[in-house]
C-alpha positions in Angstrom: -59.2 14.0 33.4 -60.8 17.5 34.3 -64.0 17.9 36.1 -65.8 20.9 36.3 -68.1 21.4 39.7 -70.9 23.4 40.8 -70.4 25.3 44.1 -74.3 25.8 44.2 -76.1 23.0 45.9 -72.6 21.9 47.4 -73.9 20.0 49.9 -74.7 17.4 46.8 -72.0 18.5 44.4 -69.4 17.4 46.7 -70.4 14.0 47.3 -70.6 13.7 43.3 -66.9 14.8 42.9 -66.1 12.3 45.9 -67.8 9.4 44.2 -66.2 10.4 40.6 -62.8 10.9 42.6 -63.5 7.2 43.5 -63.7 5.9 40.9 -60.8 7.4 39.2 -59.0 5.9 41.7 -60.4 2.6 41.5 -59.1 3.4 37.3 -56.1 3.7 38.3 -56.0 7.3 37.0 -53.4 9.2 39.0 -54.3 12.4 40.8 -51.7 14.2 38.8 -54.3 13.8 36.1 -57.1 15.2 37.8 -57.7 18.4 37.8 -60.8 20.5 39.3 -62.4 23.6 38.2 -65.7 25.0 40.2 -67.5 27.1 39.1 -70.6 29.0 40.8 -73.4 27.0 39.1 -74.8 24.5 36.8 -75.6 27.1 34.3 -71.6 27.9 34.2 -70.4 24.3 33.6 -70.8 24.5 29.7 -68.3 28.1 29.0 -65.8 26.6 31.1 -66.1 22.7 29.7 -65.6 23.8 26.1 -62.4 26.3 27.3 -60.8 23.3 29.2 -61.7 20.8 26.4 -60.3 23.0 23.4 -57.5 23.2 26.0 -56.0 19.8 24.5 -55.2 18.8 27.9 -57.5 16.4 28.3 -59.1 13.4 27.3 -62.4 14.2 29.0 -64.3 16.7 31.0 -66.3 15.4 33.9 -69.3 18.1 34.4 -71.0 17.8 37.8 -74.0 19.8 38.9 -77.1 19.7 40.8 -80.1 21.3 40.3 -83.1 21.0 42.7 -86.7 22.1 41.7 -88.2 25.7 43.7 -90.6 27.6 43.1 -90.5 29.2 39.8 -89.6 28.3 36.4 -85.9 28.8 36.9 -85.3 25.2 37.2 -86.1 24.9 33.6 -83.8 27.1 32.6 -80.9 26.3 34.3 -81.3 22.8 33.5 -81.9 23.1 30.0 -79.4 25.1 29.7 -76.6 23.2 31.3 -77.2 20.1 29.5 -77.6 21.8 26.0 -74.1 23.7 26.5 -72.6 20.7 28.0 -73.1 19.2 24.7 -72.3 21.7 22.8 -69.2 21.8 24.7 -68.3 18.3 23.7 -69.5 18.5 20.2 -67.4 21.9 19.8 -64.1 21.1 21.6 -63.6 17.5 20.1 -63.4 16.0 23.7 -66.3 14.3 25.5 -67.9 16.1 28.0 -69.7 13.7 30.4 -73.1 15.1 32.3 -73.3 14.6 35.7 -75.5 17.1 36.6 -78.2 16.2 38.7 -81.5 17.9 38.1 -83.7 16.9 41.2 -87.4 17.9 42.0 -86.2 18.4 45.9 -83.1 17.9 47.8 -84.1 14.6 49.8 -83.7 13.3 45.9 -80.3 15.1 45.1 -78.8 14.0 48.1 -79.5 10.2 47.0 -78.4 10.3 43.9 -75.3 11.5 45.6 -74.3 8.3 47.3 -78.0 8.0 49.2 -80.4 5.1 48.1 -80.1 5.4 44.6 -76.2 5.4 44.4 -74.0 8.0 43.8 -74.1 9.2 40.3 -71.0 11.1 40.1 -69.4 7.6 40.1 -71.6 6.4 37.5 -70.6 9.4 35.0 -66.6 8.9 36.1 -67.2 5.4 34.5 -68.4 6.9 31.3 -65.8 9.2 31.5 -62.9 6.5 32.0 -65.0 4.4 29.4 
């Protein structure tokens, strides 16, 4: 299992990978069969999905992100664009690529979906990945 993780917005992105590493565990899917990539952001999740997917080394790529809304419009873009190359990704390597990127309209949000009040979603896309 290979997951690909955002450094940007870390504070969140961690607490995904923990709750994804979780639940792995609770799989039983040994560590030796996890393997994690970060990468800087979001909108560097999909290159790096398709490379380790067309890899052949695994049977799915867990892609966690988080995007939080600012100021301008490039929330839109980033987002967007991390969930259209995250399927490509999966549609062009043959190997699902699950989406667990958050995209948020502030950080109190984010860090709920990260194991707050509304669960921890990085959990909830290591079940479809183990699915």
């Amino acid at each position: 299992m290979e997951k690909v993780v955002a450094r940007f917005n870390e504070i969140v992105t961690r607490k995904l990978l923990e709750g994804a590493l979780d639940t792995f565990k609770r799989y039983l899917v040994k560590d030796q069969d996890i393997d994690v990539v970060w990468v800087p952001g979001s909108f560097e999740i999909p290159p790096v999905a398709q490379k380790l997917g067309k890899s052949g080394n695994y049977h799915a790529v867990l892609c966690i992100g988080a995007v939080v809304r600012g100021d301008t419009t490039h929330y839109d873009a980033v987002s967007n664009s991390a969930a259209s190359g995250i399927l490509s990704a999966g549609l062009n390597s043959g190997v699902p690529c699950v989406f667990g990127v958050l995209t948020c309209e502030d950080m109190d949000q984010a860090l709920n979906r990260a194991g707050g009040k509304s669960g921890n979603k990085g959990a909830e896309a290591a079940l479809t990945a183990v699915g």
